[in-house]
C-alpha atoms as an extended CHARMM CRD file, in Angstrom:
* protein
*
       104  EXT
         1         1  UNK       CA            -79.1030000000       -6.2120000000       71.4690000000  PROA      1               0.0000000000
         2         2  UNK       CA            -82.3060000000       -6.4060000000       69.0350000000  PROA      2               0.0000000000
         3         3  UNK       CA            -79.9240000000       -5.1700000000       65.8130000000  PROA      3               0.0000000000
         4         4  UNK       CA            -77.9870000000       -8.2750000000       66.6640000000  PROA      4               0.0000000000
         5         5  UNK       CA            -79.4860000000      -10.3710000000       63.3490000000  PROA      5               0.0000000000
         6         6  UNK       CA            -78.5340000000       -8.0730000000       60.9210000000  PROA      6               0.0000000000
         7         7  UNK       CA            -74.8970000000       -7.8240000000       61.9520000000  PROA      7               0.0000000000
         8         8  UNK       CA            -72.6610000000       -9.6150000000       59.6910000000  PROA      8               0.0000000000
         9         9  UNK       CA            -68.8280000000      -11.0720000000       59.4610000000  PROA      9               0.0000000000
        10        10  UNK       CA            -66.1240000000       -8.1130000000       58.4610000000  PROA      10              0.0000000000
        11        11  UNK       CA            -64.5070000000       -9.6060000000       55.3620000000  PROA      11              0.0000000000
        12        12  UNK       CA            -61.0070000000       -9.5260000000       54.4820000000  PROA      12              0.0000000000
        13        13  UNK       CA            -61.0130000000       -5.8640000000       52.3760000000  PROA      13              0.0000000000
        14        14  UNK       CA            -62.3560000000       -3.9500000000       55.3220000000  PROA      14              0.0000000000
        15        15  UNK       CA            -60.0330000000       -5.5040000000       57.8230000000  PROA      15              0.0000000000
        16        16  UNK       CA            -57.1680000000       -4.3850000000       55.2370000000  PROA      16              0.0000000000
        17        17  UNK       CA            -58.7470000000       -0.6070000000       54.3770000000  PROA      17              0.0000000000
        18        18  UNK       CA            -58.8160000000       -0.2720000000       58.3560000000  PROA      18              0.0000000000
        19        19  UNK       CA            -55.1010000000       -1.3860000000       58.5620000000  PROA      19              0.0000000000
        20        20  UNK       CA            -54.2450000000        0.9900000000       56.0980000000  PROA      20              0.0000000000
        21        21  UNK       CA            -56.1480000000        4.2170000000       57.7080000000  PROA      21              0.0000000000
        22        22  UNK       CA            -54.6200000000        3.1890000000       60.9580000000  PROA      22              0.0000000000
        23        23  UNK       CA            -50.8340000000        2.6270000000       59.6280000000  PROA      23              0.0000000000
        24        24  UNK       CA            -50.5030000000        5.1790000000       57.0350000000  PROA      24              0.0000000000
        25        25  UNK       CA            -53.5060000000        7.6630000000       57.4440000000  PROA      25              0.0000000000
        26        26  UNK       CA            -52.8760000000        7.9330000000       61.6260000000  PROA      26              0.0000000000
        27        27  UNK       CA            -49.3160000000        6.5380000000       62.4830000000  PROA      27              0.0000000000
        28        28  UNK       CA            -47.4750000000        7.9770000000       59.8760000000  PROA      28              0.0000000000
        29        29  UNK       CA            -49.3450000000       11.3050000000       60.2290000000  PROA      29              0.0000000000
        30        30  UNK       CA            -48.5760000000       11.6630000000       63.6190000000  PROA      30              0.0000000000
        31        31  UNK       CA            -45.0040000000       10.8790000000       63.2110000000  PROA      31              0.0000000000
        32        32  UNK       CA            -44.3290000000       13.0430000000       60.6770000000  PROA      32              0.0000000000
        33        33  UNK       CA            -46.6000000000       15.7370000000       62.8850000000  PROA      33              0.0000000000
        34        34  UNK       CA            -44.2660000000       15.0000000000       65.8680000000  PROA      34              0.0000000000
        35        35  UNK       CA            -40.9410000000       15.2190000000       63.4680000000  PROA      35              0.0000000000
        36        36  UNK       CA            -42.1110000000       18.4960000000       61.9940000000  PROA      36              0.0000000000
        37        37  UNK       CA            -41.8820000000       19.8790000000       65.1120000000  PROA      37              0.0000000000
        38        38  UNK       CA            -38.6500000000       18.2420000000       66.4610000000  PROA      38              0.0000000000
        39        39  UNK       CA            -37.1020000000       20.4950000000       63.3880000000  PROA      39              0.0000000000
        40        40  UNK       CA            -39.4990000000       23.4530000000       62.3030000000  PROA      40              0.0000000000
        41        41  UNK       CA            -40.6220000000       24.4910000000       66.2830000000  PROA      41              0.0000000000
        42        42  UNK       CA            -43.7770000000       24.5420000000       67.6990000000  PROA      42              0.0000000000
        43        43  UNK       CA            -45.1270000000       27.8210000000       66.1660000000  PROA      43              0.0000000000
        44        44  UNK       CA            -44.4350000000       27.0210000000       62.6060000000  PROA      44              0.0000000000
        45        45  UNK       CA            -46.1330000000       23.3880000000       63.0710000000  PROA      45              0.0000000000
        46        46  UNK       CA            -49.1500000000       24.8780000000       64.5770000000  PROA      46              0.0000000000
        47        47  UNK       CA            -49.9410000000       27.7090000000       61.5910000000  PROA      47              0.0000000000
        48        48  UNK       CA            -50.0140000000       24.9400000000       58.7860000000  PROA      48              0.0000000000
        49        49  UNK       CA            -51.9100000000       22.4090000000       60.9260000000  PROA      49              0.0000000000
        50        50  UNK       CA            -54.6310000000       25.1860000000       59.9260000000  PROA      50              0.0000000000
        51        51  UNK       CA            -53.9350000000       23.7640000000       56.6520000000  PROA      51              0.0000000000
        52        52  UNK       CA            -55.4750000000       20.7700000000       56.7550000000  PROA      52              0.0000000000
        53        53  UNK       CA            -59.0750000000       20.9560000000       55.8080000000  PROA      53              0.0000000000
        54        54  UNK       CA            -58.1560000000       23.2600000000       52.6490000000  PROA      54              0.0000000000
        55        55  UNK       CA            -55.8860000000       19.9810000000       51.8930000000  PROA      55              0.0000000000
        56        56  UNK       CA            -59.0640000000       17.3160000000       52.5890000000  PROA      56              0.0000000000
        57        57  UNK       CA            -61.2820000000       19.4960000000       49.9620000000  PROA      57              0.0000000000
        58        58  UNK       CA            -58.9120000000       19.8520000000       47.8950000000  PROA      58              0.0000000000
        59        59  UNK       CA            -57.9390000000       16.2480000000       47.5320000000  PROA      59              0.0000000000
        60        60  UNK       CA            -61.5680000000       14.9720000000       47.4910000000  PROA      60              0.0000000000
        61        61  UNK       CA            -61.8460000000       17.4330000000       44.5690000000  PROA      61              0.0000000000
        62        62  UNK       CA            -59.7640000000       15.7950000000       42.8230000000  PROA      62              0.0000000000
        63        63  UNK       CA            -59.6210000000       12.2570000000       43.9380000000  PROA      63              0.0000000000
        64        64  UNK       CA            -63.1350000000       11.7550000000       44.4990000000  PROA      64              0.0000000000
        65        65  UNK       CA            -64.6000000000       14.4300000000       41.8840000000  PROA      65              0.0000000000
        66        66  UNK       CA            -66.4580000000       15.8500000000       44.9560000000  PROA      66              0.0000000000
        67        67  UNK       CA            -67.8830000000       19.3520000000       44.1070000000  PROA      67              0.0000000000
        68        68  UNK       CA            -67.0810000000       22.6230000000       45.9990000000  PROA      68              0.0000000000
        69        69  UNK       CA            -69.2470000000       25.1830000000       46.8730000000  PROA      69              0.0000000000
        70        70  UNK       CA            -68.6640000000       28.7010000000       47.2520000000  PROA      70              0.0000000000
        71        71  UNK       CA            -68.6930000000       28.5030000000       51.0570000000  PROA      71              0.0000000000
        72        72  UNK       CA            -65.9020000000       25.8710000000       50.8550000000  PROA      72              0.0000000000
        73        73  UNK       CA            -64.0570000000       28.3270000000       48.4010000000  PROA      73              0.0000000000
        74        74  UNK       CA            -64.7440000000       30.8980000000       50.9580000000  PROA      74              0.0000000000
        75        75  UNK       CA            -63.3560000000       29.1350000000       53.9340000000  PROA      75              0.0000000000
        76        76  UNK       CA            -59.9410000000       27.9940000000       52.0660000000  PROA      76              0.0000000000
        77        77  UNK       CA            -59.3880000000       31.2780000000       50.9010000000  PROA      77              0.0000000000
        78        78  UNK       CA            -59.4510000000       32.7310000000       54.5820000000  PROA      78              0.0000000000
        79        79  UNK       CA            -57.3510000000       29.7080000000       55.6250000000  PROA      79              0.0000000000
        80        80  UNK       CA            -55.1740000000       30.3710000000       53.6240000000  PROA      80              0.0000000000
        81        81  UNK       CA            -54.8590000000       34.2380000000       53.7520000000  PROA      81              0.0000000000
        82        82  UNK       CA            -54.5170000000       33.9280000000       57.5070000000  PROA      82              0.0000000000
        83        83  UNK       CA            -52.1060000000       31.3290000000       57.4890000000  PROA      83              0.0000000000
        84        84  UNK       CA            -49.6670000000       33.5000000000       54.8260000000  PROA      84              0.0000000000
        85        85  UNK       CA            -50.1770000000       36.5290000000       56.8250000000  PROA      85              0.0000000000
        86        86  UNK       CA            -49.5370000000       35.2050000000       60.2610000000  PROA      86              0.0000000000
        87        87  UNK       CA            -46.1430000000       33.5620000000       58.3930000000  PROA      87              0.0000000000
        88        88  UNK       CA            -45.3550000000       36.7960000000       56.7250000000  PROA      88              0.0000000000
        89        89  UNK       CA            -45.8250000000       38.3400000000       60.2850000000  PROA      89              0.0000000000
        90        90  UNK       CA            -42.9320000000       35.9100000000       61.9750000000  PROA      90              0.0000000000
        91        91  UNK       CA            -40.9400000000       36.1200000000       58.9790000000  PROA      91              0.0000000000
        92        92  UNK       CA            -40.7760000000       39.8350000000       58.8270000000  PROA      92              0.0000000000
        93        93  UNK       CA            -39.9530000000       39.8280000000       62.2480000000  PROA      93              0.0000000000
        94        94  UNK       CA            -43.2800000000       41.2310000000       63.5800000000  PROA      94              0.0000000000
        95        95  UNK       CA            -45.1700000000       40.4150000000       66.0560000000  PROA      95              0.0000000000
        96        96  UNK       CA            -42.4730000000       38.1300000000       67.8700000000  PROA      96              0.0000000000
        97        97  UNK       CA            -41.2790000000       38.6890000000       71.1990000000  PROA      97              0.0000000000
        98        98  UNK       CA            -37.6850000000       38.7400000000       71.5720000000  PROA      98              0.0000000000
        99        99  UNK       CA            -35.7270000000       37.5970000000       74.4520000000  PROA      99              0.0000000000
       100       100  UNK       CA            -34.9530000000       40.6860000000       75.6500000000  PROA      100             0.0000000000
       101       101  UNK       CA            -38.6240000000       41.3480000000       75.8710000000  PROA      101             0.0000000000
       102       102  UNK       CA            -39.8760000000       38.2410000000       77.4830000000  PROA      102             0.0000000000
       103       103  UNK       CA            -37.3050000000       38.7990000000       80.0680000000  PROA      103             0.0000000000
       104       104  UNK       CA            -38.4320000000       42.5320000000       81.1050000000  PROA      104             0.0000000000
């Protein structure tokens, strides 16, 4: 209510950079989210969404020259080390629970 004087009209690029996060960036996410696991299952879908942040850093790297730290380097390695084991692991055929199993 006192801030209200320094508030001022949203021009046209910000109403069309918001369009475009909330078309592409969130709709088309989803719907590709909700696709992926029409056709790859649940469990699959759910590992790489673990993927995600290593994909933000990695794209900021190199679309907005953004730096990474070692921490950063750190925490994508483990991503992704725990994402290709737990793969490997359903892959294999370990660590699943067969019907047979789930039944008993």
């Amino acid at each position: 209510m006192l801030e209200r004087a320094g508030w001022q009209a949203v021009s046209g690029t910000v109403m069309l950079n918001a369009a475009y996060l909330g078309l592409f960036c969130s709709a088309l996410g989803y719907y590709l989210y909700v696709y992926a696991m029409k056709n790859l299952g649940i469990g699959v879908v759910s590992l790489f969404i673990n993927l995600i942040p290593v994909v933000t850093v990695a794209s900021s790297y190199f679309i907005l020259d953004e730096t990474i730290g070692p921490l950063q380097l750190a925490g994508g390695a483990l991503i992704v080390t725990s994402v290709y084991l737990t793969s490997w692991k359903q892959v294999s055929g370990r660590g699943t629970i067969s019907s047979t199993e789930a039944s008993a």
